[in-house]
Biopython code that builds the backbone (N, CA, C, O; Angstrom):
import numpy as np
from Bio.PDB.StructureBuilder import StructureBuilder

atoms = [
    (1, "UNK", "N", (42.374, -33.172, 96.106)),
    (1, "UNK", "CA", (43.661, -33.596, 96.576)),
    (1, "UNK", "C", (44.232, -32.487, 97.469)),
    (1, "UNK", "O", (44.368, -31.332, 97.064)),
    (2, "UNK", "N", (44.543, -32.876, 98.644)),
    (2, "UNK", "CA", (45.094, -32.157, 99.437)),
    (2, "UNK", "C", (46.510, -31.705, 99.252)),
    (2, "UNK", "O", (47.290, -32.649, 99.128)),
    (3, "UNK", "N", (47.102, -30.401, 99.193)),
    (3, "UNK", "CA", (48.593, -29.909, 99.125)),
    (3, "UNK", "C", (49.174, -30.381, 100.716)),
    (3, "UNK", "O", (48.536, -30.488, 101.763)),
    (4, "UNK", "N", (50.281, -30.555, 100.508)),
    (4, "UNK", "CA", (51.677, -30.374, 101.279)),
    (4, "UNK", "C", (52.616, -29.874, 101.518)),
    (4, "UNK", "O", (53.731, -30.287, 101.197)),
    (5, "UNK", "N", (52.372, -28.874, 102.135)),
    (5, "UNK", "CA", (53.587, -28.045, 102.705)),
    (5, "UNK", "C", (54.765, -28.135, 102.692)),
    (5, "UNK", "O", (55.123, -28.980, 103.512)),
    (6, "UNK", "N", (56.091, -27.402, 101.838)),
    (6, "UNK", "CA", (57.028, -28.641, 101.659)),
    (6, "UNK", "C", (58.129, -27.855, 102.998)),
    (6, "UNK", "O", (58.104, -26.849, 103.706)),
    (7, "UNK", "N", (58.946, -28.942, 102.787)),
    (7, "UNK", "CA", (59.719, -27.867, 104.670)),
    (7, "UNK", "C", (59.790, -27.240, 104.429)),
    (7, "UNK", "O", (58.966, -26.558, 105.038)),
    (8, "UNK", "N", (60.788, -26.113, 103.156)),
    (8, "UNK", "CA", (61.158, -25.283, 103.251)),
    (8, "UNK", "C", (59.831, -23.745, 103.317)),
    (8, "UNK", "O", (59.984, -22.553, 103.584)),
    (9, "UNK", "N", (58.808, -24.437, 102.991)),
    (9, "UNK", "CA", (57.452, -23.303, 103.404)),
    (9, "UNK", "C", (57.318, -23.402, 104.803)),
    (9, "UNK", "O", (56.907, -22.375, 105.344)),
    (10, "UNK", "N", (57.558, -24.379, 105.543)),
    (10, "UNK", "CA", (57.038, -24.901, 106.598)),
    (10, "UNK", "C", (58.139, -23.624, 107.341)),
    (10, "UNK", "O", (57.706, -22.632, 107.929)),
    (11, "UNK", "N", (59.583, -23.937, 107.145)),
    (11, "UNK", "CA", (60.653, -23.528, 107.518)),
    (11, "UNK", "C", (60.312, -21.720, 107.374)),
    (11, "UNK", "O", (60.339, -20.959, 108.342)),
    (12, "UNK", "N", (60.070, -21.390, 106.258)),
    (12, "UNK", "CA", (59.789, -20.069, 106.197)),
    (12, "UNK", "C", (58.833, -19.730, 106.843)),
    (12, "UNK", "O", (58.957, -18.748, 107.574)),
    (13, "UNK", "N", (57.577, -20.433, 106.779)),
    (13, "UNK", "CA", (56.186, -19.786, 108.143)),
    (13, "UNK", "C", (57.074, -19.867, 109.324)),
    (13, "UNK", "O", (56.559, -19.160, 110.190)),
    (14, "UNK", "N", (58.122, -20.375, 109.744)),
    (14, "UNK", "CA", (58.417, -20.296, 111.467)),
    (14, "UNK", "C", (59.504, -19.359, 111.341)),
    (14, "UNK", "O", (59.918, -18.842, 112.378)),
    (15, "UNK", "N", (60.132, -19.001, 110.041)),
    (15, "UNK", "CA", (60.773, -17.643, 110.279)),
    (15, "UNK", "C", (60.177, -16.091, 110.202)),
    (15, "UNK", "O", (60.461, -15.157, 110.952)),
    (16, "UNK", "N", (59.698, -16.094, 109.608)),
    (16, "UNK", "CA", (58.436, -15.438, 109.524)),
    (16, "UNK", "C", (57.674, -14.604, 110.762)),
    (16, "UNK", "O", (57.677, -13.398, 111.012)),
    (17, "UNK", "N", (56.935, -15.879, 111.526)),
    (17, "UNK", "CA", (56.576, -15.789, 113.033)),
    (17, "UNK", "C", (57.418, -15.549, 113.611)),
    (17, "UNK", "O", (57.246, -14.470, 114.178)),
    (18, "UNK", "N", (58.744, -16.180, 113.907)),
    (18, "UNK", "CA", (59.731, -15.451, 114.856)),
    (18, "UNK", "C", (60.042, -14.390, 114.307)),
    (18, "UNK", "O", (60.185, -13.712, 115.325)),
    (19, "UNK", "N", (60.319, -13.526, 113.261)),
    (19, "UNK", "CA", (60.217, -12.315, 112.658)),
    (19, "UNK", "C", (59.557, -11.119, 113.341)),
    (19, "UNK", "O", (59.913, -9.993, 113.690)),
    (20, "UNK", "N", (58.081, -12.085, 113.394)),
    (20, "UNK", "CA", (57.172, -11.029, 114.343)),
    (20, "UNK", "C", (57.224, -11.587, 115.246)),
    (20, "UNK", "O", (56.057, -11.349, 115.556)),
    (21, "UNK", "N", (57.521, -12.102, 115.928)),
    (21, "UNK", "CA", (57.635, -11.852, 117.213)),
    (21, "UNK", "C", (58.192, -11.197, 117.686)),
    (21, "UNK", "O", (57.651, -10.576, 118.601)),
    (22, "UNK", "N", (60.129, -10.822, 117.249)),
    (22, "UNK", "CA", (60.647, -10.177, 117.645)),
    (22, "UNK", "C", (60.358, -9.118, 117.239)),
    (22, "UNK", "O", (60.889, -8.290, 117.979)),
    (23, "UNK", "N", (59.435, -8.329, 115.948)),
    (23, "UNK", "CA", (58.954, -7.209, 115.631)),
    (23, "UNK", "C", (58.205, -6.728, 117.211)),
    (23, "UNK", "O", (58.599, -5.662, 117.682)),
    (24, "UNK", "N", (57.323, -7.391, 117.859)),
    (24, "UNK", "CA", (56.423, -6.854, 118.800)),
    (24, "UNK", "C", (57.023, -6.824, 119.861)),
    (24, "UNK", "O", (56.755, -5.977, 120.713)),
    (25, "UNK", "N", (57.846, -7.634, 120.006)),
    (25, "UNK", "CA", (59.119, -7.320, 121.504)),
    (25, "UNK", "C", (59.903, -6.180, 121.383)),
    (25, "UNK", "O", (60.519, -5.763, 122.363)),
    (26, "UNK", "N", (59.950, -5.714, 120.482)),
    (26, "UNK", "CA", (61.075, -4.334, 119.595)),
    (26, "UNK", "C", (60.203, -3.404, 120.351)),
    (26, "UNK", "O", (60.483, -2.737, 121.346)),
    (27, "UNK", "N", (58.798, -3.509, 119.513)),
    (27, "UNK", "CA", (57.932, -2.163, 119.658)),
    (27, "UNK", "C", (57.357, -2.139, 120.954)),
    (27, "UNK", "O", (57.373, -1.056, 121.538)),
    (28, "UNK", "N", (56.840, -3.143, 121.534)),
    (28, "UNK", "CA", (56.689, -3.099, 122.843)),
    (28, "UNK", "C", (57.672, -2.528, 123.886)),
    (28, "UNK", "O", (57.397, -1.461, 124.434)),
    (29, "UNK", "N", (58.985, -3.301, 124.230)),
    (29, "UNK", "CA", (59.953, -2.472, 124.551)),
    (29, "UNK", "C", (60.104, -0.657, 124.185)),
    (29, "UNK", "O", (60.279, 0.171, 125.079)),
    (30, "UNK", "N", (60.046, -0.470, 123.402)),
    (30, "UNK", "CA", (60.580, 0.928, 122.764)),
    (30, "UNK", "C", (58.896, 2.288, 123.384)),
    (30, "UNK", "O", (58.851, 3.438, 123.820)),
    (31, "UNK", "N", (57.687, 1.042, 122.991)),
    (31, "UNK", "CA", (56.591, 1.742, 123.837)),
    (31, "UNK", "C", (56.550, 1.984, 125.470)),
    (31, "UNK", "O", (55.979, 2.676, 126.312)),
    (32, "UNK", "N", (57.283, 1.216, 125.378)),
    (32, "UNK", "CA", (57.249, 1.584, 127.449)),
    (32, "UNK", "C", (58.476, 2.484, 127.587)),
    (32, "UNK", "O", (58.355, 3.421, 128.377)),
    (33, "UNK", "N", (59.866, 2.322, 126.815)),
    (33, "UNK", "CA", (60.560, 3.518, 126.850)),
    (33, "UNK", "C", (59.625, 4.697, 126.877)),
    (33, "UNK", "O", (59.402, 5.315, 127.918)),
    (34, "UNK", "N", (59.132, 4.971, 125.828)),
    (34, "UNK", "CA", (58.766, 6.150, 125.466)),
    (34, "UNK", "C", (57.409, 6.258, 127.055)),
    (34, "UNK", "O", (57.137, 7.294, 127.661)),
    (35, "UNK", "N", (57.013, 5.313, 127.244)),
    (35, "UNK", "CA", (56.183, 5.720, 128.588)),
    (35, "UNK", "C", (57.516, 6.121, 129.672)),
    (35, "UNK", "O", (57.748, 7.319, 129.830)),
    (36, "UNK", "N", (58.006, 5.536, 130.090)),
    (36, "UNK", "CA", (58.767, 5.879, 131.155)),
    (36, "UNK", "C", (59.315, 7.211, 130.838)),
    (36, "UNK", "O", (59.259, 7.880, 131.869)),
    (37, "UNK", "N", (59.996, 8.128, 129.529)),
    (37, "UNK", "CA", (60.443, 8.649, 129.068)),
    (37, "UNK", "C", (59.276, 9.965, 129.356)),
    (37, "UNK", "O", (59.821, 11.051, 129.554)),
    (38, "UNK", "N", (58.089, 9.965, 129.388)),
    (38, "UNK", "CA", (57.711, 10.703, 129.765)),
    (38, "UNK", "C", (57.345, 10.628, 131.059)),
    (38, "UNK", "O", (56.469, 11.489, 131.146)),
    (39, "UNK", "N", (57.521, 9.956, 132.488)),
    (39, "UNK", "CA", (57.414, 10.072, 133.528)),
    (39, "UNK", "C", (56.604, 9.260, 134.189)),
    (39, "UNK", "O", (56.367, 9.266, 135.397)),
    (40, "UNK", "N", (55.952, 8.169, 132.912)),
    (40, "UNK", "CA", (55.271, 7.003, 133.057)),
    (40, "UNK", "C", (53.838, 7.738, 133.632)),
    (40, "UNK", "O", (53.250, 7.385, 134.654)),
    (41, "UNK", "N", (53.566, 8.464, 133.036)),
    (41, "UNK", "CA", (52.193, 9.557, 132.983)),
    (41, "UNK", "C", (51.163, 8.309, 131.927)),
    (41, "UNK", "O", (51.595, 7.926, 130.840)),
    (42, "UNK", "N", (50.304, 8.002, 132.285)),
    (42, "UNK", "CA", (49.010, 6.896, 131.831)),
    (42, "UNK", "C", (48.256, 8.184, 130.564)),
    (42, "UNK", "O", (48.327, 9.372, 130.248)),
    (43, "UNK", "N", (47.547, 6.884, 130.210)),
    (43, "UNK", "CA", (47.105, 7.698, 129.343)),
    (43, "UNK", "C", (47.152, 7.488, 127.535)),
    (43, "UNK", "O", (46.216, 7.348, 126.748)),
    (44, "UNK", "N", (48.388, 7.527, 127.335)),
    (44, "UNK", "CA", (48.982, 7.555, 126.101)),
    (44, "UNK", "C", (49.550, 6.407, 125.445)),
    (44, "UNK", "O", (50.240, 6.463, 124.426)),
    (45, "UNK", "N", (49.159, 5.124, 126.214)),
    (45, "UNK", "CA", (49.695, 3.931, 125.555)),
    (45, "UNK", "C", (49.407, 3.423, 124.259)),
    (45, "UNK", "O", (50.207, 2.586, 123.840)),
    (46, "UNK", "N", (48.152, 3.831, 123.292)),
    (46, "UNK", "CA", (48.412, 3.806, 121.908)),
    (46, "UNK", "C", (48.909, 4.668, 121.448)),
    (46, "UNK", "O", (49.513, 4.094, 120.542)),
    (47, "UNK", "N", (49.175, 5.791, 121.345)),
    (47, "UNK", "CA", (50.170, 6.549, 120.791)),
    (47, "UNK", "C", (51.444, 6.216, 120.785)),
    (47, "UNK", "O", (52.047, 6.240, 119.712)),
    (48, "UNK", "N", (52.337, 5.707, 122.396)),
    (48, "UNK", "CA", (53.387, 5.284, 122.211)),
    (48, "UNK", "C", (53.561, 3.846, 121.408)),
    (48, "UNK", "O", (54.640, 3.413, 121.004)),
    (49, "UNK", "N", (52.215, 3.165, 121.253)),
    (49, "UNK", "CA", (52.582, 1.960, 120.523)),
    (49, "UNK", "C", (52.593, 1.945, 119.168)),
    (49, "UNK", "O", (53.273, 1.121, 118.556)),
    (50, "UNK", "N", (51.651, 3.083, 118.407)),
    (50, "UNK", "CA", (52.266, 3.529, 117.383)),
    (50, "UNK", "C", (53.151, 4.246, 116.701)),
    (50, "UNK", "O", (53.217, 4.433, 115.486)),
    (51, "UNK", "N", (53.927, 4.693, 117.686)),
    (51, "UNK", "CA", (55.126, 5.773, 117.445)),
    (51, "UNK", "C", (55.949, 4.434, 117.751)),
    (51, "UNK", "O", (56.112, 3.844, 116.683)),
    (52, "UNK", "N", (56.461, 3.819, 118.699)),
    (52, "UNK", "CA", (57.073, 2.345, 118.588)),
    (52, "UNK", "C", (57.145, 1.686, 117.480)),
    (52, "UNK", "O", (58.270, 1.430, 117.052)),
    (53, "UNK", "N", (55.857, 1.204, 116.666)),
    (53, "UNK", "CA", (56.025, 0.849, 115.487)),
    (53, "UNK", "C", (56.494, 1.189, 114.564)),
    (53, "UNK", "O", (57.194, 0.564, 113.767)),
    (54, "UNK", "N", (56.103, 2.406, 114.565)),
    (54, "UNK", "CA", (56.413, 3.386, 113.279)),
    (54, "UNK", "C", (58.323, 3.293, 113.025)),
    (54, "UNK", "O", (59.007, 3.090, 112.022)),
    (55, "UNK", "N", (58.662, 3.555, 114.481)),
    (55, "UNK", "CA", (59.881, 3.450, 114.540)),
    (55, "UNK", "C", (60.491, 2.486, 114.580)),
    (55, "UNK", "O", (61.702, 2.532, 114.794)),
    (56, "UNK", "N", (59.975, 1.574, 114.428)),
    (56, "UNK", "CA", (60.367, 0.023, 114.217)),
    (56, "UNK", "C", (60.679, -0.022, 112.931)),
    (56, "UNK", "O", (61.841, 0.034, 112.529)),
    (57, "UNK", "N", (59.583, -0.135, 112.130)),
    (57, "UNK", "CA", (59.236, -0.321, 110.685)),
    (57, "UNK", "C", (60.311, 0.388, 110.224)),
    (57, "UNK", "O", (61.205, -0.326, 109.769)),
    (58, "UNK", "N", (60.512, 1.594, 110.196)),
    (58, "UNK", "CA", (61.170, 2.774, 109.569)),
    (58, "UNK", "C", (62.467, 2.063, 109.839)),
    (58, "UNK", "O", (62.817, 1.269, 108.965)),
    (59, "UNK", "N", (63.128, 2.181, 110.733)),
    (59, "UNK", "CA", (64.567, 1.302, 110.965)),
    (59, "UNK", "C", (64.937, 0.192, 109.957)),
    (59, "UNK", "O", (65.993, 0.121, 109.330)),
    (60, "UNK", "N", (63.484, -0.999, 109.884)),
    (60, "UNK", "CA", (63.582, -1.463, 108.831)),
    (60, "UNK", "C", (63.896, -1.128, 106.897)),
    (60, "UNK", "O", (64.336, -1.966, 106.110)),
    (61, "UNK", "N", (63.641, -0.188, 106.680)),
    (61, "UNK", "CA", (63.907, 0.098, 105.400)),
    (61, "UNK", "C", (65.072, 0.173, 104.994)),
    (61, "UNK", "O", (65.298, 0.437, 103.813)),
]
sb = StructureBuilder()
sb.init_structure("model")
sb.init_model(0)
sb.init_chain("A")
sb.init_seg("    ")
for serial, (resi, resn, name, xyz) in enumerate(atoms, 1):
    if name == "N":
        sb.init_residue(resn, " ", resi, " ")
    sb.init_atom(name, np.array(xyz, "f"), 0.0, 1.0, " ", f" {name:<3s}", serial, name[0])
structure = sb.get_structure()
């Protein structure tokens, strides 16, 4: 027998996803700060995307 999703799961998976979404628009944004911030010098774009996160997350607590 197959389950059914009832809305309010349904409702929570799409808050959820928009959750992250706006999580990766946060950190994305905040990673290109931090590029421009250093003079937009190449190179270092995972670092700033984990320092982005980090500082994402952390805000969160």
């Amino acid at each position: 027998m197959a389950k059914i999703a009832s809305p309010q799961l349904k409702n929570a998976s799409k808050v959820n996803l928009a959750s992250q979404e706006n999580d990766q628009a946060q950190i994305a944004a905040l990673a290109y700060q931090f590029f421009v911030d250093r003079g937009c010098q190449d190179g270092f774009d995972a670092e700033d995307w984990l320092r982005a996160e980090a500082t994402i997350k952390n805000k969160k607590k």
